[in-house]
C-alpha positions in Angstrom: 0.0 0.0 0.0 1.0 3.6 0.0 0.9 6.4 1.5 -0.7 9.8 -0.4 -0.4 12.8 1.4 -3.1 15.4 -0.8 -3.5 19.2 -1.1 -6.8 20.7 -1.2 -9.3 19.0 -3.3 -11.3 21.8 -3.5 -11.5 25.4 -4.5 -9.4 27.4 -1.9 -11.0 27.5 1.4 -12.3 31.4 1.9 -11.0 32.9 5.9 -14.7 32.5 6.7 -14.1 28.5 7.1 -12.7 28.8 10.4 -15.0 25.2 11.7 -12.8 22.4 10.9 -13.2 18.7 12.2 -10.8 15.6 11.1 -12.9 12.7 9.7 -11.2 9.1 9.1 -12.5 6.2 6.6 -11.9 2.6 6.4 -12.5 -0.3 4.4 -13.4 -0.5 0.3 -14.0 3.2 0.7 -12.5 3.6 -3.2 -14.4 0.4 -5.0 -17.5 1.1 -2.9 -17.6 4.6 -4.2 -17.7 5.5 0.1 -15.1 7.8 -0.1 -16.8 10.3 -3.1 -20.2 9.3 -1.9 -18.7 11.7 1.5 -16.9 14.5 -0.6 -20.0 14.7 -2.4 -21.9 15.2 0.5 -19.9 18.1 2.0 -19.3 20.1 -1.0 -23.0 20.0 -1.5 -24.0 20.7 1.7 -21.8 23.8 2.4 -18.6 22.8 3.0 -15.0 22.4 2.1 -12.8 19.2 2.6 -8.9 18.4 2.5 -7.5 14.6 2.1 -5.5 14.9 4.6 -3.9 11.8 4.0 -5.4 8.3 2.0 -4.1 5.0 1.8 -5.1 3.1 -1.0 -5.4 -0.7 -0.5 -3.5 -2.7 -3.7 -5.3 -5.8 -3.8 -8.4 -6.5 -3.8 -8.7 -7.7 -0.3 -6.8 -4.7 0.9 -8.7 -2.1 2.5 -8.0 1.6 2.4 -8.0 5.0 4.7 -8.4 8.3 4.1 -8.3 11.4 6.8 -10.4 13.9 5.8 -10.3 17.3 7.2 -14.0 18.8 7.3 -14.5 22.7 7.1 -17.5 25.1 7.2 -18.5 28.6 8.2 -20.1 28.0 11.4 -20.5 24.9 13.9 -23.8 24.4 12.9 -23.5 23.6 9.4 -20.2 21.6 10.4 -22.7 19.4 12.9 -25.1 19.2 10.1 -22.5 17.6 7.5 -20.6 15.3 10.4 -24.2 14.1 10.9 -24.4 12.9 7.1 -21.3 11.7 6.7 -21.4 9.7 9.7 -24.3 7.2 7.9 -21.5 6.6 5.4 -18.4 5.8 8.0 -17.1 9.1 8.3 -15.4 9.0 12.6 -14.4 12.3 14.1 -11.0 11.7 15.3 -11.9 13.1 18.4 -15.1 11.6 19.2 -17.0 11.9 22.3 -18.7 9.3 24.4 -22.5 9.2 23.1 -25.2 11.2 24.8 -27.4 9.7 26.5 -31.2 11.3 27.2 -34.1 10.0 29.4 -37.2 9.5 27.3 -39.8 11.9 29.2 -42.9 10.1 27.4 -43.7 6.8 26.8 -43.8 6.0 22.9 -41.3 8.9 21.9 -37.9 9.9 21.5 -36.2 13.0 22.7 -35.9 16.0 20.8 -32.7 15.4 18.5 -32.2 11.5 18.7 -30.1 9.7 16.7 -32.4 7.7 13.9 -30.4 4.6 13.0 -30.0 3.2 9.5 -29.8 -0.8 8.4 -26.0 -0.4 8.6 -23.5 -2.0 11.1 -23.3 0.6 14.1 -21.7 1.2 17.4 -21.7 3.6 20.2 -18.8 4.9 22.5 -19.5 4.6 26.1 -17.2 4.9 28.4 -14.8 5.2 26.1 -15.2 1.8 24.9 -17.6 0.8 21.2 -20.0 -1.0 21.9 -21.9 -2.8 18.9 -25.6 -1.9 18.3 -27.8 -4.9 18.3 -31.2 -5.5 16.6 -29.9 -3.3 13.7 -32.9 -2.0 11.9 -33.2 1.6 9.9 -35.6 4.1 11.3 -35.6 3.5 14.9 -33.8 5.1 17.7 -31.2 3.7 20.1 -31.9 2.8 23.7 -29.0 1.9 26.4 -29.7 -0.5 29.0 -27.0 -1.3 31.1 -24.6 -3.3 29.1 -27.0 -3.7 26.3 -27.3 -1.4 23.2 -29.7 -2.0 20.6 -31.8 -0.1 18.0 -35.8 0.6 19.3 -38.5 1.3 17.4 -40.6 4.8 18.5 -43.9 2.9 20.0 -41.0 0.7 22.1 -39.7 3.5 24.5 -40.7 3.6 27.6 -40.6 6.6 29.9 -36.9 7.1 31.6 -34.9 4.7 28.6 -31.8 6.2 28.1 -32.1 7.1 24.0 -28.9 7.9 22.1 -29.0 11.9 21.2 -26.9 13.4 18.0 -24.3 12.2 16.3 -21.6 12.3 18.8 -20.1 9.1 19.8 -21.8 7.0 17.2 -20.2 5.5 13.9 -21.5 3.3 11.2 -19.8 0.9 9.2 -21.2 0.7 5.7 -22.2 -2.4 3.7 -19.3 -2.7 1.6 -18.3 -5.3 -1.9 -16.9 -8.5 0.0 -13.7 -9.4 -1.1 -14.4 -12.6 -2.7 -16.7 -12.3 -6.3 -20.4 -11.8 -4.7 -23.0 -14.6 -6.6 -25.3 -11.4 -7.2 -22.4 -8.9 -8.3 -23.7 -8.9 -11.6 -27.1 -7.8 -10.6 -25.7 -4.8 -8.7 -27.0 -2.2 -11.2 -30.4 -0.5 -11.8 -33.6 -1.6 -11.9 -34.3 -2.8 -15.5 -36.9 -5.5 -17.7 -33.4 -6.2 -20.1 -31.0 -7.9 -17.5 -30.4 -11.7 -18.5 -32.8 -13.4 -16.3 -32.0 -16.8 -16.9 -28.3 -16.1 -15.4 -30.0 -13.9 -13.0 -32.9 -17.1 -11.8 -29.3 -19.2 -11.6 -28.0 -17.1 -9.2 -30.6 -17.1 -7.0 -31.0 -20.7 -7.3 -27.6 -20.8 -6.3 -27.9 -18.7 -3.1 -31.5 -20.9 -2.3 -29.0 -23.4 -1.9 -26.2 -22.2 -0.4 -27.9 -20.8 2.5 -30.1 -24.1 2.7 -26.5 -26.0 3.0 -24.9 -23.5 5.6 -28.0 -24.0 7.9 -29.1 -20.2 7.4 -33.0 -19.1 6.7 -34.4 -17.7 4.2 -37.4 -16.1 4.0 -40.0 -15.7 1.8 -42.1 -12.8 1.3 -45.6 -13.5 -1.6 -48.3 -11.9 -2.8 -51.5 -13.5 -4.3 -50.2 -13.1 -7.6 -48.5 -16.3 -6.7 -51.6 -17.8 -6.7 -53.7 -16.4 -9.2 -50.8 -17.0 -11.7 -50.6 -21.0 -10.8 -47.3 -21.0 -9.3 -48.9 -22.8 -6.4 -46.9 -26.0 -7.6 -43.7 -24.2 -8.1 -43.9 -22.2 -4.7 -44.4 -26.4 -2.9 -41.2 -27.2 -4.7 -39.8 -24.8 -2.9 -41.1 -25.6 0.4 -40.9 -29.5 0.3 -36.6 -29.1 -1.1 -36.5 -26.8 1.9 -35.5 -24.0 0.4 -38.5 -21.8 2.4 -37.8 -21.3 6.2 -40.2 -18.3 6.8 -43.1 -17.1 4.8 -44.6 -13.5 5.2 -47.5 -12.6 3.4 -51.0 -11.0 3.9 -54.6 -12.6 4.1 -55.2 -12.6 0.6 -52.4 -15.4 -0.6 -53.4 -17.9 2.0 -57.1 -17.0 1.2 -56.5 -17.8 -2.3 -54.3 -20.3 -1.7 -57.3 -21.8 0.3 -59.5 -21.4 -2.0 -57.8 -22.9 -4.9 -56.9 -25.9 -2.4 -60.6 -26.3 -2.5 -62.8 -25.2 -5.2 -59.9 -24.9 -7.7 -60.4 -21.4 -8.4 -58.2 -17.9 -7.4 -60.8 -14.9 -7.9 -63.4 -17.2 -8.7 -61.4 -18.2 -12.3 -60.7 -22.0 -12.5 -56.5 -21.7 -12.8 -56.5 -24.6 -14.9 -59.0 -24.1 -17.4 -59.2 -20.9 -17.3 -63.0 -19.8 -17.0 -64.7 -18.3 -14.6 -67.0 -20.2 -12.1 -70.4 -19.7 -11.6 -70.8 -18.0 -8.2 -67.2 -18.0 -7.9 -66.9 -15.0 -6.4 -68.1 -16.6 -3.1 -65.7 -19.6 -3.4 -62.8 -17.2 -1.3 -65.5 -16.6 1.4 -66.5 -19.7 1.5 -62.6 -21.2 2.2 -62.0 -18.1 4.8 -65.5 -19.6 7.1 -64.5 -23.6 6.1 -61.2 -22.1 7.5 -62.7 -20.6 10.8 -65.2 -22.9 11.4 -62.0 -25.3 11.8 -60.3 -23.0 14.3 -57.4 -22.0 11.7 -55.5 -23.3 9.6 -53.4 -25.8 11.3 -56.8 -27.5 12.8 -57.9 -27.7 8.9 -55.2 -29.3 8.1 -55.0 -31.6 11.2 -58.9 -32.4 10.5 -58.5 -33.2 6.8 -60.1 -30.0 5.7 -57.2 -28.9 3.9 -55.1 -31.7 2.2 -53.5 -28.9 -0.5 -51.4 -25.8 -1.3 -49.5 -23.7 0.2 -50.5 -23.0 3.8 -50.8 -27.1 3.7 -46.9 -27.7 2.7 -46.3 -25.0 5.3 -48.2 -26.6 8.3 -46.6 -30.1 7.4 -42.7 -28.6 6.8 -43.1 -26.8 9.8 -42.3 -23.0 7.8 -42.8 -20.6 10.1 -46.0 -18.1 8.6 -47.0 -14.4 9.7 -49.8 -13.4 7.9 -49.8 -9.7 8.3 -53.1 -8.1 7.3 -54.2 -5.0 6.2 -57.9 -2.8 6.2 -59.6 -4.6 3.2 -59.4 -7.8 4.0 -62.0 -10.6 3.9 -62.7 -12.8 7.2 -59.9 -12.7 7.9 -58.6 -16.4 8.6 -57.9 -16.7 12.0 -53.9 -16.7 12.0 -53.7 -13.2 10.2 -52.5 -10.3 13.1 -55.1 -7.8 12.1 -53.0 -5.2 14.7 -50.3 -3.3 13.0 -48.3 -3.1 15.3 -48.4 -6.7 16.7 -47.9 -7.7 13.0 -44.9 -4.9 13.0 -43.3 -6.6 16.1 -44.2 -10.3 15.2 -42.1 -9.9 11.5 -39.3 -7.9 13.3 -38.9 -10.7 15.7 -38.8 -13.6 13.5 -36.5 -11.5 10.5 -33.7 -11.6 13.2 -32.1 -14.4 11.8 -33.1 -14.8 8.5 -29.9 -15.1 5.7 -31.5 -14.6 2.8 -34.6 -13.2 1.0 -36.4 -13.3 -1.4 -39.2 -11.2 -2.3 -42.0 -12.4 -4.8 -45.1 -9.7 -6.2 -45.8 -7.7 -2.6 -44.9 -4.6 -2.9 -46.3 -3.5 0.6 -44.9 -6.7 2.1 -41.7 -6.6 0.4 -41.2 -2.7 1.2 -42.3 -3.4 5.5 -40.0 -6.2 5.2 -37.1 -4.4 4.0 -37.6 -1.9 6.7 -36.9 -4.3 8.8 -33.8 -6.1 8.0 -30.3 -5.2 8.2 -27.9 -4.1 5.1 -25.9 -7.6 5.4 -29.2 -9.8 4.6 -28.9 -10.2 0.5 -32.4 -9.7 -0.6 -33.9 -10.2 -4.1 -36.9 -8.3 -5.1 -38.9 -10.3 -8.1 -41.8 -8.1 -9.4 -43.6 -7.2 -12.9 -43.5 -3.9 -11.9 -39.7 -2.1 -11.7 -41.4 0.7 -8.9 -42.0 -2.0 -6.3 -38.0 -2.7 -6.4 -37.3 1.6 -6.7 -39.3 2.3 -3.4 -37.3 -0.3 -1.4 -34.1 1.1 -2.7 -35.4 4.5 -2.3 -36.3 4.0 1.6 -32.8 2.5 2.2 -33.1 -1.0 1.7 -29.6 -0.5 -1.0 -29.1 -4.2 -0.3 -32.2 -5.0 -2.4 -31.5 -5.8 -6.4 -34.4 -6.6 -8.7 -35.1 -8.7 -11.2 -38.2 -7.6 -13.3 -40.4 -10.6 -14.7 -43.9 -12.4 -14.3 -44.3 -14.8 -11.3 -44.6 -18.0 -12.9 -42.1 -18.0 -15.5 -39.6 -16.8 -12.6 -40.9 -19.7 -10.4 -41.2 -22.3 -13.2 -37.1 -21.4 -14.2 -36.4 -21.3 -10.3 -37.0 -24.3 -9.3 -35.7 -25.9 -12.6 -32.4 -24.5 -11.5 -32.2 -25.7 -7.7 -33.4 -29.6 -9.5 -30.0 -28.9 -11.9 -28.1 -28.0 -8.5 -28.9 -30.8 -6.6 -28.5 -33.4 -9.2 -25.0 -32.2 -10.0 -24.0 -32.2 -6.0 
């Protein structure tokens, strides 16, 4: 590696930029784009910068470091651009312990908390870094004794010690591993022309991976899963144990249901194609079959439901949160018609989940990737390329997208993960 030391990068600094903090960066701050992802931030926002000094790694594996020397007019636009560039790694050299602040009401923060992103963080206290646990964007963090960990807003309880500002908090962003990543190719924008047969072999190959290591993935579907007749495809997934966790809403286990027993989606026969007389009923029909039983499982158990889905899911022993939302029908028993159970049911069980993979829910898909932490590899399959923007848009960078109709992506899918295993 070696050593640069750099003279201004920018215009010459006017005498009014008398503010100046030192900033370092680690890691794959030059491949990542990190490093100009921070200069961009300052010069827009105000400010001036120096490279101090940058280390550039050689190899590939070989990380790099750059001291940055911050400047602005006043303190407040300095605190203003330490606070942005802190969600990208930026450390003050001189950093503080964090600041901690009682929570004076019960379901809220205090004025000027810090709001966390998906990224790796810690916090300095007592002059030691502590890691944040429960990383999840959008949420505060709470200190309790030795424990630190991120808290949602309705989680605070009067008197929690909530992290306030920037100081003594720094963020280590999701960076290009060293090795080749399996989805590396997919890393660019949202678009119908990406090869998606390389792309479905990817993902195949990750189904697998994951299913070898012991990890979990999860599964997040819409009813267009169902109403498209991937119902087959989506059991070869479940029975080759490639599905650990399924979220969804009430309508793809109402349809589900209903297919399972009237052989329609919508009230349209999936097979033939036509639709049913009365079949408009046929879905209110399978919700009250459905809660006449006591739920799903006790269908199941009974001999009510011997098909689909929520059938391969009782009997593999997936683990289902139906989440559900102010439309719905019924709804079947299991579905958490509370938001904010639902909220704090899927954050619980996304703890740890390794991979997922998001099919036709763009609601779903966009709650779940709330929820989930930068390092979770998460594929977004959808028709429509907005559903894969918004999560990328609310933070979820992790998320890449492959644009295509359910069944042909199912169909492909599981034809690649039958070429996997019968070449092992």
């Amino acid at each position: 590696m070696g050593d640069v030391d750099q003279g201004d990068e920018t215009p010459d600094v006017a005498s009014s930029d008398i503010v100046v903090e030192q900033v370092e960066i680690s890691g794959h701050i030059i491949d990542s784009l990190i490093l100009p992802k921070i200069l961009d931030v300052i010069t827009t926002g105000g400010g001036t910068f120096q490279i101090v000094k940058i280390t550039v790694g050689q190899n590939r594996s070989d990380p790099s470091y750059a001291l940055v020397e911050v400047r602005a007019a006043d303190a407040e636009t300095l605190e203003h651009l330490l606070a942005k560039i802190s969600d990208h790694g930026a450390v003050p050299t001189h950093t503080q312990d964090a600041r901690l602040v009682e929570a004076d009401i019960a379901g809220t923060f205090p004025e000027g908390f810090y709001s966390t992103t998906n990224q790796r963080t810690e916090v300095k206290l007592d002059g030691q870094w502590t890691a944040v646990d429960d990383q999840e964007m959008d949420c505060g963090i709470r200190v309790h004794d030795t424990t630190v960990h991120c808290v949602p807003m309705t989680n605070v309880s009067a008197g929690d010690p909530i992290v306030v500002g920037h100081a003594g908090v720094r963020v280590f962003p999701h960076q290009r591993a060293t090795e080749a990543e399996s989805f590396e190719f997919m890393g660019s924008d949202v678009s119908t022309e990406k090869p998606k047969r390389i792309a479905v072999r990817r993902i195949a190959e990750q189904l697998a991976q994951v299913r070898r290591a012991g990890g979990k993935t999860l599964l997040v579907g819409g009813p267009a899963i169902i109403h498209t007749d991937s119902i087959d495809h989506f059991v070869e997934l479940i029975r080759g144990g490639y599905v650990d966790k399924l979220f969804a809403g009430n309508a793809l286990a109402t349809h589900d249901i209903e297919h399972a027993m009237f052989g329609t989606s919508l009230g349209v026969h999936l097979r033939e194609g036509n639709v049913v007389q009365a079949g408009h009923e046929h879905h209110l029909r399978a919700i009250n079959r459905i809660r006449r039983a006591g739920g799903i499982a006790k269908a199941v158990a009974s001999g009510i439901l011997t098909q689909g889905i929520m059938y391969e899911c009782i009997q593999a022993g997936v683990e289902v949160t139906l989440a559900g939302s102010i439309r719905d029908d019924g709804p079947l028993p299991e579905v958490i018609t509370d938001t904010l159970e639902a909220q704090a049911t899927m954050r619980e069980r996304v703890r740890d989940v390794s991979f997922c993979l998001m099919i036709a829910t763009a609601l779903h898909s966009i709650a779940t990737g709330n929820l989930l932490p930068a390092w979770v590899n998460v594929v977004c399959v959808d028709i429509n390329p907005s559903t894969v923007t918004k999560l990328a848009d609310r933070g979820s960078f992790q998320t890449v997208g492959l644009v295509t109709d359910v069944e042909p992506f199912m169909r492909e899918l599981v034809q690649e993960l039958a070429e996997l295993e019968n070449n092992e």
